[in-house]
Backbone as a ProteinNet text record, in pm:
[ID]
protein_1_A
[PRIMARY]
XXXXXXXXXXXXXXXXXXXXXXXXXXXXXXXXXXXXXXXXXXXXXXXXXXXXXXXXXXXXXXXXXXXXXXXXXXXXXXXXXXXXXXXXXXXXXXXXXXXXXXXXXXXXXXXXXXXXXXXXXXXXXXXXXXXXXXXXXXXXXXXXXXXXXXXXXXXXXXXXXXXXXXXXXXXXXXXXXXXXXXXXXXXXXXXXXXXXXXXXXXXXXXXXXXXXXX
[TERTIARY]
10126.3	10107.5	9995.1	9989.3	9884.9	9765.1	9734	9585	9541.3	9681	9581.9	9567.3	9599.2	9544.5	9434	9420.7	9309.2	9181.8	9254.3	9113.4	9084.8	9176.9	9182.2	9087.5	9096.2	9011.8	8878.1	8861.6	8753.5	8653.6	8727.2	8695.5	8626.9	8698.3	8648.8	8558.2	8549.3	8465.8	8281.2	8341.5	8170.1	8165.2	8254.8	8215.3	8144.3	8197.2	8136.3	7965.1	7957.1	7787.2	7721.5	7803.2	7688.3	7678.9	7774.6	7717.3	7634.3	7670.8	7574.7	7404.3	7414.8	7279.8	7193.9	7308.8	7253.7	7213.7	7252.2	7287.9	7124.1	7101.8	6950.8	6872.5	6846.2	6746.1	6745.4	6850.4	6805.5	6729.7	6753.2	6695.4	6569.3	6544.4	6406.2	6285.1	6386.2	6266	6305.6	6363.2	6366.4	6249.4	6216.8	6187.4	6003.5	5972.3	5876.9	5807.7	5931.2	5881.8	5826.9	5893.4	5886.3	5736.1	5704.7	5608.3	5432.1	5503.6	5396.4	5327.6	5458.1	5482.4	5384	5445.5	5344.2	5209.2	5238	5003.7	4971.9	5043	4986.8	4947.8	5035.8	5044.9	4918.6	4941.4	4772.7	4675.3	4657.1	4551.8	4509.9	4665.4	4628.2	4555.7	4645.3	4614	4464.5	4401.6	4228.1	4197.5	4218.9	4179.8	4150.7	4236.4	4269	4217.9	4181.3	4057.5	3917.3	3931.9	3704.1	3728.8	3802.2	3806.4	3783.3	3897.6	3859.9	3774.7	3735.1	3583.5	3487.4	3451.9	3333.9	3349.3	3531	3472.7	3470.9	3479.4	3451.3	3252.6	3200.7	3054	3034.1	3120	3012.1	3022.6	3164.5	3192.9	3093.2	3007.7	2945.7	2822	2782.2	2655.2	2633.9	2734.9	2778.3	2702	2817.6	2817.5	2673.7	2591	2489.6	2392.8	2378.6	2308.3	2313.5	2432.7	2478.6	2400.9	2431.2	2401.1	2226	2133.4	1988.9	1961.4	2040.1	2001.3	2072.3	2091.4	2210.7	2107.2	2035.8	1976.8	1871.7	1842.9	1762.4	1582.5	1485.4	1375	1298.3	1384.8	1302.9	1384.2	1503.8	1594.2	1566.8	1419.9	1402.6	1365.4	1338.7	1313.1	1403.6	1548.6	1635.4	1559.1	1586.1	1538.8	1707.2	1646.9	1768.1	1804.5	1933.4	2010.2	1900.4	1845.1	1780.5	1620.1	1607.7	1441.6	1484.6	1586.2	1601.5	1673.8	1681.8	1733.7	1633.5	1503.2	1396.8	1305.2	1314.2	1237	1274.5	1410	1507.8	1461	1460.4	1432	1296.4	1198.8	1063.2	1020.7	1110	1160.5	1162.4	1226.1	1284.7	1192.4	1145.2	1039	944.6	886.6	741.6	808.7	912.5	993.5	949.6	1038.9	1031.6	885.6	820.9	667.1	592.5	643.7	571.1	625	752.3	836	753	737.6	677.8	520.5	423.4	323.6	363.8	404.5	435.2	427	565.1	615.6	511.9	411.2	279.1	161.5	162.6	83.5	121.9	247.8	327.8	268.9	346.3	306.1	172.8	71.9	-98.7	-105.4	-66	-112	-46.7	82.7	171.5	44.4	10.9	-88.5	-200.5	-272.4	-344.3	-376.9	-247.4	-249.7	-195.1	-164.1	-112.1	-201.3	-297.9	-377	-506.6	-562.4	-656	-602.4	-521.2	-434.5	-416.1	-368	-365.3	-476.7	-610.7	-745.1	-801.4	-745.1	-801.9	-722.3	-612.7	-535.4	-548.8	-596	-586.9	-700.7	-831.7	-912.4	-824.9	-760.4	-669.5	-587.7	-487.2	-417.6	-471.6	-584.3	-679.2	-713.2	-706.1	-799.3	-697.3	-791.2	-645.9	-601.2	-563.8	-494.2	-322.8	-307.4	-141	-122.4	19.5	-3.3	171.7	244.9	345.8	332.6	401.1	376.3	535.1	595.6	691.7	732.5	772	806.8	946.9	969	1088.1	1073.6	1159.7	1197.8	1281.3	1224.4	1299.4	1329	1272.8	1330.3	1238.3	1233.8	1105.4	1115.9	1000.7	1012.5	1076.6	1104.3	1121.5	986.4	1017.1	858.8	912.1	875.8	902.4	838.4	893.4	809.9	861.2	736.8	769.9	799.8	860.6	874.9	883.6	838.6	890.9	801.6	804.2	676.6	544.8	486.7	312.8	248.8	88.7	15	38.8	41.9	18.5	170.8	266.9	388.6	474	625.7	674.6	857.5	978.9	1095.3	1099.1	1052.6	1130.6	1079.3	940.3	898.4	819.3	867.3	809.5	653	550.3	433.7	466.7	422.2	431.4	359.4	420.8	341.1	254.4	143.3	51	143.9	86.8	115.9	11.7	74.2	-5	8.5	156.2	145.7	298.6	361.6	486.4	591.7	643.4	736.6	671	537.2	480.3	420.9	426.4	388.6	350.1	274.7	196	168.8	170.4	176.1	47	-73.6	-184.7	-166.4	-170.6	-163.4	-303.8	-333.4	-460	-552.6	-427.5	-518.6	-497.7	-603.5	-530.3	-512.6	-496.8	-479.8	-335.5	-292.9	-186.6	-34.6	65.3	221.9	286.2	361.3	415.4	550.2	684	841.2	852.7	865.1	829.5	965.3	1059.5	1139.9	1107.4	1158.3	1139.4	1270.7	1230.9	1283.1	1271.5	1387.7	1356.1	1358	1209.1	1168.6	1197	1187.8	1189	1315.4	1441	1551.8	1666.4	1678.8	1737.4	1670.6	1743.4	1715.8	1719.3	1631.1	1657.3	1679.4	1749.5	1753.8	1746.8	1692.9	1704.2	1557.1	1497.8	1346.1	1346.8	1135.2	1080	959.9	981	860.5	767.7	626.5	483.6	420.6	389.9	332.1	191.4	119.2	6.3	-111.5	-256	-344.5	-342.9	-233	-239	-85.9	-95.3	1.5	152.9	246.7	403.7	444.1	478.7	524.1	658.6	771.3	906.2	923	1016.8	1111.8	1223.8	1285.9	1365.8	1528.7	1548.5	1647.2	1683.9	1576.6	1577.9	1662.2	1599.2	1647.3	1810.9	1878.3	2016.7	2003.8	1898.1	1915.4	1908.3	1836.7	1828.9	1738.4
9796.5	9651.6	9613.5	9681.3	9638.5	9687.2	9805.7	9849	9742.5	9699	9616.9	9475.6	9454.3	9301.8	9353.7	9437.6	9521.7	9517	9538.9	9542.4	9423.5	9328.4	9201.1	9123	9127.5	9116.6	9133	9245.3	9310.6	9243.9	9224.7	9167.3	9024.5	8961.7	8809	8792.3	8934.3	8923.7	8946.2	9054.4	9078.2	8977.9	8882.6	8774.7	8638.2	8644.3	8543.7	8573.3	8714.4	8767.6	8730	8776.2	8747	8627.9	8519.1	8372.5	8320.1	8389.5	8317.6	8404.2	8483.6	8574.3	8478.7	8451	8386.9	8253.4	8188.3	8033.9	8058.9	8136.5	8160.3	8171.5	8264.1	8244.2	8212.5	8074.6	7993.9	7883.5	7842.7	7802.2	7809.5	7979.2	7984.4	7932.4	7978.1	7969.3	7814.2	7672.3	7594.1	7560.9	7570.5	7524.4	7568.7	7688.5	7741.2	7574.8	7550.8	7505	7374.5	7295.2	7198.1	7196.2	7310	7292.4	7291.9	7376.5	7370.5	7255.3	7142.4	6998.1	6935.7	6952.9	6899.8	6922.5	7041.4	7098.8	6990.8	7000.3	6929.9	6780.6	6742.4	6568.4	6558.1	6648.3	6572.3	6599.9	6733.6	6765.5	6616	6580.7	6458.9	6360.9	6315.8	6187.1	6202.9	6349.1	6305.9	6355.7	6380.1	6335.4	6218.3	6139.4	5974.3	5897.8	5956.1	5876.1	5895.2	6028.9	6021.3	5936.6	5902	5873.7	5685.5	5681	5530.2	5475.2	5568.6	5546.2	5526.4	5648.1	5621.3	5529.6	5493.2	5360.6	5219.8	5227.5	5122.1	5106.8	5252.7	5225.6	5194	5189.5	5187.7	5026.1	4981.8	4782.7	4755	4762.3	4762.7	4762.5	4826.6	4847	4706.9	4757.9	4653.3	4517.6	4479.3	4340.9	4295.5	4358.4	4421.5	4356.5	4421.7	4442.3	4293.9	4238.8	4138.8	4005.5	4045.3	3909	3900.6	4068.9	4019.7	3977.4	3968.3	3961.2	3786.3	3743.1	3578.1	3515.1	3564.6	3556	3430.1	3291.7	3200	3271	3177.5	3251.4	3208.5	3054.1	2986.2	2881.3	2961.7	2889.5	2766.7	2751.3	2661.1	2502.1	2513.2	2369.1	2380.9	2306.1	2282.4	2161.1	2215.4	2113.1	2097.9	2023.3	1954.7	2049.4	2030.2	2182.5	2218.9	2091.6	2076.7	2202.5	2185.4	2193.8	2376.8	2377.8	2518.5	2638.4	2553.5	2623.8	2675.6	2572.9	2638.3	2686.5	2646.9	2751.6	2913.5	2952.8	3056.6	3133.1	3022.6	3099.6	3104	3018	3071	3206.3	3249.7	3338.1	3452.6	3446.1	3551.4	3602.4	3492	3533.6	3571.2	3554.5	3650.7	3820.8	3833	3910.3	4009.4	3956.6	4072	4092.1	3985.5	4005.2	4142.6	4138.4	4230.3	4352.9	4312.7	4480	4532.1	4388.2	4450.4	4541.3	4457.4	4517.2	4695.1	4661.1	4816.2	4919.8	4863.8	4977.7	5021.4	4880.9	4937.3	5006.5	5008.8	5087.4	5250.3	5268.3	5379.9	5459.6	5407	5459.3	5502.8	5384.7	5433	5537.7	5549.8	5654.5	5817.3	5819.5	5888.8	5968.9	5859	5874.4	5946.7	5888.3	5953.4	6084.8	6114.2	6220.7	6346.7	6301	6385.1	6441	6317	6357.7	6452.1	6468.3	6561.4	6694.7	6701.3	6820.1	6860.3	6778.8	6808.7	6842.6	6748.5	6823	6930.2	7000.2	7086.2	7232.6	7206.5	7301.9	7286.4	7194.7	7173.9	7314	7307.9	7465	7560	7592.3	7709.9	7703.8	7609.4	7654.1	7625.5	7574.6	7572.8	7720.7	7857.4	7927.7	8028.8	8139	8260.9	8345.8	8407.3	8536.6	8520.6	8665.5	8645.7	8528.6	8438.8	8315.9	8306.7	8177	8158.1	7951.8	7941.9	7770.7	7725.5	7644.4	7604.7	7424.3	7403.3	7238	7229	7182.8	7198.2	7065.8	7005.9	6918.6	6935.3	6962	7024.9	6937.8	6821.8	6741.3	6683.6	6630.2	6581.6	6642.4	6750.1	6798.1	6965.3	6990.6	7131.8	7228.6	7292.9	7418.9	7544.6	7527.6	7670.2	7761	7935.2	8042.7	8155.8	8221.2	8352.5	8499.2	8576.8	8727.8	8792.2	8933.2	9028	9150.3	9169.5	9321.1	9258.9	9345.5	9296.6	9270.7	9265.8	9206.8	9102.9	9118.6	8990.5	8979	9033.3	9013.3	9109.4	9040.7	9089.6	9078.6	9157.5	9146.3	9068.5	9052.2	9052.1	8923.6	8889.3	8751.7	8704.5	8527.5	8459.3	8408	8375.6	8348.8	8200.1	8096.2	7943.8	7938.1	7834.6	7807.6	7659.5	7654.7	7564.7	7452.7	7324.8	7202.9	7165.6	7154.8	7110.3	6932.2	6871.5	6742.6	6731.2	6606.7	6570.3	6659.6	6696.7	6827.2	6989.7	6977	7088.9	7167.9	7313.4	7422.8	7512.2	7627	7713.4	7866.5	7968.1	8089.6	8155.3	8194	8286.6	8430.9	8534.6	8657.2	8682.1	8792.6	8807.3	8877	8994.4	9026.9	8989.4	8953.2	8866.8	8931	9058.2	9143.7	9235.1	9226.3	9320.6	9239.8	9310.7	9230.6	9216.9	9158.8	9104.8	9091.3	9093.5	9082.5	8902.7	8850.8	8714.9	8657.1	8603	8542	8431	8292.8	8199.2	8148.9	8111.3	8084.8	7957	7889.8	7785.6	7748.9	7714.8	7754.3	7850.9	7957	8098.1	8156.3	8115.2	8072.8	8114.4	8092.7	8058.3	8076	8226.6	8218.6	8122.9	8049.3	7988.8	8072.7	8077	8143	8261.1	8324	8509.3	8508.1	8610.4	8661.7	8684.1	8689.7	8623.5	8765.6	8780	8890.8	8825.9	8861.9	8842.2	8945.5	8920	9057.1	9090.9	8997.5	9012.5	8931.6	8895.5	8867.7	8736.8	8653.3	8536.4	8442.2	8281	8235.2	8225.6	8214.4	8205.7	8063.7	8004.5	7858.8	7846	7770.1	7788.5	7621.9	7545.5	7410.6	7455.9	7348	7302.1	7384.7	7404.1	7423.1	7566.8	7666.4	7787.8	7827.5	7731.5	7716.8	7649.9	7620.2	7561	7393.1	7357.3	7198.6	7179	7260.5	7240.9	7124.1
12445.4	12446.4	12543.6	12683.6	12741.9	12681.1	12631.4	12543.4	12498.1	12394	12301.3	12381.9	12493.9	12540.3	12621.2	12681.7	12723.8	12613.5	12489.9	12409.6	12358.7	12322.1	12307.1	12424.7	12549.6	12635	12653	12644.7	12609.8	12464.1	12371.4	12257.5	12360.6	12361.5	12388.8	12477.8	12593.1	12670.7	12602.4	12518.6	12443.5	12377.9	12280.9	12206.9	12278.6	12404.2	12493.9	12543.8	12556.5	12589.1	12487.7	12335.8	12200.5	12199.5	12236.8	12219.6	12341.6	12441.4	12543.8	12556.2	12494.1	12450.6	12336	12246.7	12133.7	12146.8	12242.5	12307.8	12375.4	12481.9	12555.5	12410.9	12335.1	12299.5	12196.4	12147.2	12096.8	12151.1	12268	12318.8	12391.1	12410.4	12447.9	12324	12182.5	12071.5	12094.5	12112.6	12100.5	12172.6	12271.1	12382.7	12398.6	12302.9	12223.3	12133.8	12012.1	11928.7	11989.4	12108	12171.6	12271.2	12297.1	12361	12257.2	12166.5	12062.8	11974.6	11965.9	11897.6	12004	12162.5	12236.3	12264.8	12251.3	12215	12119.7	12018.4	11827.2	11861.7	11937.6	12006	12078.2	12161.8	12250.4	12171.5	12112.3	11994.9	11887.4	11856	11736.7	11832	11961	12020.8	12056	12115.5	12151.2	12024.9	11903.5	11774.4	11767.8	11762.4	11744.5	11858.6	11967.4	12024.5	12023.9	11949.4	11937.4	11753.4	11696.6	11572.4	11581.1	11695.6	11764.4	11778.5	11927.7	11967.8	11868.8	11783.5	11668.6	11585	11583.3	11479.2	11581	11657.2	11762.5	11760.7	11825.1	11787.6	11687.2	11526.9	11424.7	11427.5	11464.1	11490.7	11493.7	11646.9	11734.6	11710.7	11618.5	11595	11431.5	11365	11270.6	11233.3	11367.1	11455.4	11500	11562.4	11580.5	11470.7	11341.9	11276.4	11174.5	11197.5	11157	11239.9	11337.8	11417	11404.5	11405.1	11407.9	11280.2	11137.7	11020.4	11009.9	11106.2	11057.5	11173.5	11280.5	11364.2	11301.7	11383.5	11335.9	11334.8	11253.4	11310.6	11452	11473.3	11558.3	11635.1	11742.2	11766.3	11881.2	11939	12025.5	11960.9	11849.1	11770.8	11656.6	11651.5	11541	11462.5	11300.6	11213.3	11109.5	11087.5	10961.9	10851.1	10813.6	10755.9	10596.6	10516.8	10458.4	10447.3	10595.6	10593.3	10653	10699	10767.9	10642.2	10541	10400.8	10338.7	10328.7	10209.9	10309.3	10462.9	10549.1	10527	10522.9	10513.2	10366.6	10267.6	10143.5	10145.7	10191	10245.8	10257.6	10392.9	10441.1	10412.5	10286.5	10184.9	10079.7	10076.4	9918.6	10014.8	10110	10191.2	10220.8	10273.5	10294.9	10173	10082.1	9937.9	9868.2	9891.1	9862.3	9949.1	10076.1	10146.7	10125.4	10100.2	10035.4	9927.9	9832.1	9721.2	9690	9860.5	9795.8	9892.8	10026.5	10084	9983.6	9885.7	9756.5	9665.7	9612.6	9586.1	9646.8	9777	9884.9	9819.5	9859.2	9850.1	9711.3	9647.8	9461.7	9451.2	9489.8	9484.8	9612.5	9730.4	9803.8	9709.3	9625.5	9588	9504.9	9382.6	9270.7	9321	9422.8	9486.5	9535.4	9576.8	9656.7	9548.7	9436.3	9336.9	9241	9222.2	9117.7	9164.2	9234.9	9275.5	9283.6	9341.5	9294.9	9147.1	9065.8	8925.9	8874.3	8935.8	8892.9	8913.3	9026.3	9051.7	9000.4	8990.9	8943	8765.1	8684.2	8576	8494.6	8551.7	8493.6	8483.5	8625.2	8575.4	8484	8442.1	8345.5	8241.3	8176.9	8077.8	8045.4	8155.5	8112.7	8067.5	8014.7	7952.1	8059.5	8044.2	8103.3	8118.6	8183	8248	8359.8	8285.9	8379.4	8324.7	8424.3	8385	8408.8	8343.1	8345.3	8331.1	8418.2	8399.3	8394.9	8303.6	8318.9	8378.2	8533.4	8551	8675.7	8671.9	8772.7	8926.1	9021.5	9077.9	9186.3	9231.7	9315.2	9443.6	9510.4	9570.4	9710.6	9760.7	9885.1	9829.6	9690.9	9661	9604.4	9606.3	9523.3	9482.6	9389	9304.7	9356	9385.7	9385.7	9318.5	9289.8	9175.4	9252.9	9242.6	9255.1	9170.1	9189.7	9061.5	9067.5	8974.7	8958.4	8926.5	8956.2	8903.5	8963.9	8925.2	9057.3	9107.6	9239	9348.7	9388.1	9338	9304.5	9407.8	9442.3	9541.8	9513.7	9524.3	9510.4	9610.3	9747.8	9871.8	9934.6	9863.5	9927.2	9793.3	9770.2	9673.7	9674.8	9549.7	9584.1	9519.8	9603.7	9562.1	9443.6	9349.2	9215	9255.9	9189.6	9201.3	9093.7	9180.3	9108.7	9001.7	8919	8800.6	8725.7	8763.7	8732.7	8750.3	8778	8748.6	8743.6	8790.3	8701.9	8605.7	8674.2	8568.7	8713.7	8712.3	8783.8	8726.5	8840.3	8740.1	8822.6	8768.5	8883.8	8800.6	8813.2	8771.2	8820.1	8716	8801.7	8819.8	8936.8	8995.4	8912.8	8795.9	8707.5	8542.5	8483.4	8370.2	8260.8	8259.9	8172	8188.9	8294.5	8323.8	8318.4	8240.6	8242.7	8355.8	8358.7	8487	8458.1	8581	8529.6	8644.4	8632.2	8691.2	8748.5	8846	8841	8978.2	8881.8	8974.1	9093.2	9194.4	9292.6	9354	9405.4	9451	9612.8	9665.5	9817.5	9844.3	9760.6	9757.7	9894.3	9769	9904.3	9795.3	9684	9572.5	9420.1	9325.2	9182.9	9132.4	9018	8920.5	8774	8706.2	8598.9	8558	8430.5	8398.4	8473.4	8459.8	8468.8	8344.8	8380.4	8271.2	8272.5	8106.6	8100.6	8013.4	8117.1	8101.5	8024.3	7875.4	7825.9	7858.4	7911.8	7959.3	7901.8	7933.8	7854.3	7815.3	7819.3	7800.2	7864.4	7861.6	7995.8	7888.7	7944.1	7941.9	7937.1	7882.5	7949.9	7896.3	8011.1	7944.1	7998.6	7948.5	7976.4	8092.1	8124.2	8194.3	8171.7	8028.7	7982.6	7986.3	8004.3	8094.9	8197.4	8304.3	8419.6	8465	8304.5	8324.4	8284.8	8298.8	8343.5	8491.1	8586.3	8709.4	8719.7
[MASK]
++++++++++++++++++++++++++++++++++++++++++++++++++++++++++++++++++++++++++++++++++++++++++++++++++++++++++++++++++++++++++++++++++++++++++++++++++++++++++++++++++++++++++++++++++++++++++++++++++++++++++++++++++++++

């Protein structure tokens, strides 16, 4: 009879370690997850103040941009709501006039600066030999360049194609008799499309639709 209260004892005594074992580290992982929630919190909260802040500057600037555009032109002599209306639309129509001729400045310097180029590049693609000609649109401030086999020609670095007009480019090989494996590149950074074989002796010209619709 005493054994078994002996072991009975014993029993309750280990059952009390496994719960107070189990009791700690539940609580250590509690106390884990709690501190981690609190990393996440300050993390969100100086989240949520540079998110503030920047939209506070953009108010700010806003407000700003608001007030110089509502801004009178000539706040030391007030005139009558009348005369300060068609002064305002006055205002407006010189405004867009000057926009308008700027925009025409622009276009004629554009024209300008485009077309001599086209002239001068225009003999060449007039003349025969191995040549590649592409009509492709590629975007304003981009340039096509060629790699490949052949003269003048390189896997590892592109040769810029000459502008020829609007959306039209042009690559001459150096010798105008010899084939060429051609592939175009864009800012010689980026394939456009398959490669292109040059049989030689005379120019290549492909569309847009080559290239995907790029």
């Amino acid at each position: 009879m005493r054994a078994l209260v002996a072991d009975a004892d014993e029993a309750a005594e280990n059952a009390g370690k496994a719960r107070a074992e189990a009791t700690q580290a539940l609580e250590t992982e509690l106390k884990s997850v709690r501190d981690e929630i609190k990393k996440s919190a300050k993390s969100a909260d100086k989240t949520a103040d540079k998110l503030e802040a920047a939209l506070d500057s953009l108010r700010e600037e806003v407000s700003e941009l608001r007030a110089r555009s509502a801004a009178p032109a000539d706040v030391s002599a007030p005139e009558p709501i009348a005369s300060s209306t068609a002064a305002a639309e006055e205002d407006s129509e010189e405004e867009e006039s000057e926009e308008e001729e700027v925009i025409e400045e622009i276009e004629e310097v554009t024209e300008d600066e485009a077309a001599p180029a086209a002239d001068e590049a225009a003999p060449s693609a007039a003349g025969s030999g191995t040549a590649l000609i592409v009509n492709l649109m590629i975007g304003i401030g981009n340039k096509p360049f060629v790699r490949g086999t052949g003269p003048g020609l390189s896997r590892d670095k592109g040769v810029p194609m000459s502008f020829l007009g609007i959306g039209r480019w042009q690559w001459i090989s150096p010798d105008p008799e010899a084939p060429a494996t051609v592939e175009v590149w864009k800012n010689d950074q980026s394939p456009m499309g398959e490669a292109l074989h040059l049989p030689g002796g005379e120019p290549v010209e492909v569309d847009e639709g080559h290239f995907g619709g790029v």
